[in-house]
N, C-alpha and C positions, 0 to 999 in steps of 0.2 A: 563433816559438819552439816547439819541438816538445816535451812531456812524456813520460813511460813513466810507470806504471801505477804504481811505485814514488813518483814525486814528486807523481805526482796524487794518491795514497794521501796521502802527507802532507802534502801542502796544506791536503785537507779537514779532517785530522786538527788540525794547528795551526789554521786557522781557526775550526774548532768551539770548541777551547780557549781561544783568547783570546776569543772571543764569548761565551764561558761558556754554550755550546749542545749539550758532547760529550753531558751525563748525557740532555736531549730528545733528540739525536737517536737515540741509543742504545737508550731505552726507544720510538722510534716504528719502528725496525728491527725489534728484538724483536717487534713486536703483526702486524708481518706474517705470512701465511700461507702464500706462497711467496716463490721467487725474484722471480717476475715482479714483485711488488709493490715486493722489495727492490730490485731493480735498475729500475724505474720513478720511484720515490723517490729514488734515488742520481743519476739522470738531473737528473733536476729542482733537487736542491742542484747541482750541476754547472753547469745552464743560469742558475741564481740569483747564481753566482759566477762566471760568465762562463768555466767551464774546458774545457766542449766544445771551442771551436774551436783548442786546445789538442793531444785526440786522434789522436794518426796512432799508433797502437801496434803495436808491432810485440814478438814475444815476446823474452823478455828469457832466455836459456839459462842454464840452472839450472848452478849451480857453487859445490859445498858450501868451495872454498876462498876464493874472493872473501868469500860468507856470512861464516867466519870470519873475513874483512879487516873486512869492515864491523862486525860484531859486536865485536871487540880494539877499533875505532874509538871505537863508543858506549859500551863501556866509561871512554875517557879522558873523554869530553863528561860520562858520568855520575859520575867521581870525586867524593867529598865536597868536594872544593880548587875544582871547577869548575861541579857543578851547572848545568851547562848539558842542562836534561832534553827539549828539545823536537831538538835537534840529536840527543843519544843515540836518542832514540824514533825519529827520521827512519832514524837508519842502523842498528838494530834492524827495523825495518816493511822495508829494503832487504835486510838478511840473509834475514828470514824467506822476503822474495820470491825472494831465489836459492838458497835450501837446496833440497838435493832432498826432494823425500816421503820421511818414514820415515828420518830422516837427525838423527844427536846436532848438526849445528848446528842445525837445526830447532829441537830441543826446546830449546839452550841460548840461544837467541833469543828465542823465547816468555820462557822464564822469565828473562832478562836484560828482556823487557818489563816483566814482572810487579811487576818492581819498582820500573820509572818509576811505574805506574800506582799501586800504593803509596804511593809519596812524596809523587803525587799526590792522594791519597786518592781515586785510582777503583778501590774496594776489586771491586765487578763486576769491571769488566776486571782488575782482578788476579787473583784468583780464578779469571777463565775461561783468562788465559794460562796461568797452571798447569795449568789441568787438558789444556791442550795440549802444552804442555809435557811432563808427564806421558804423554801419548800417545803422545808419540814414544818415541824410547831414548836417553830420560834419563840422564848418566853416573851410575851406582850411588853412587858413593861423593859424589855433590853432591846425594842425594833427603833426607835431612834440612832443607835446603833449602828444598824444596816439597811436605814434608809434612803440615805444620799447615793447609793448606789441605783 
């Protein structure tokens, strides 16, 4: 079985979570000094979870309208009726990967994160979505939204 870079993302990402592992490994990313480090470390939860041999990637073409497929998607997973937030989070983490840079799905991905991470109370990672969020072009009339942060 073959993965893309989108389902390896949330693999780890749900893995970490039900391990109740997100907030270490979060805080051992951060203490890093480069990449090399980060992506050494990434290597190694990968090879601990058996997800290398997984790897045959190949680039996945950026298309701000699928983004917003996935993104309407995780919206339904996230309703308060359904609360299914790890399913939301998966096809939010899949938007972000196919928005293009510098693109309002972008930022309405990120901040459509922000607020799994929220409800999760991974106030960090909400905090940091927004201010991605924000980075992008944020639509004007939804930054009340993500200005308390």
């Amino acid at each position: 079985m073959e993965l893309n870079a989108t389902e390896i993302s949330n693999g780890m990402w749900s893995c970490f979570l039900v391990a109740g592992e997100l907030a270490q490994v979060e805080q051992k990313i951060k203490s890093y000094r480069s990449n090399d480090e980060v992506i050494s470390f990434i290597r190694g939860v990968m090879d601990k979870h058996k997800l290398m041999k997984f790897i045959k990637l190949r680039g996945d073409p950026k298309s701000n309208a699928r983004a917003i497929d996935c993104r309407k998607r995780g919206n339904e997973y996230f309703h308060p009726r359904i609360r299914q937030y790890i399913k939301a989070v998966e096809l939010y983490n899949e938007s972000i990967a196919l928005a293009a840079d510098n693109s309002e799905a972008l930022a309405m991905a990120y901040a459509n994160r922000s607020a799994i991470c929220f409800e999760l109370k991974e106030y960090a990672d909400c905090l940091e979505n927004i201010r991605l969020a924000r980075e992008n072009p944020y639509p004007a009339n939804l930054l009340p939204k993500v200005r308390a942060a």
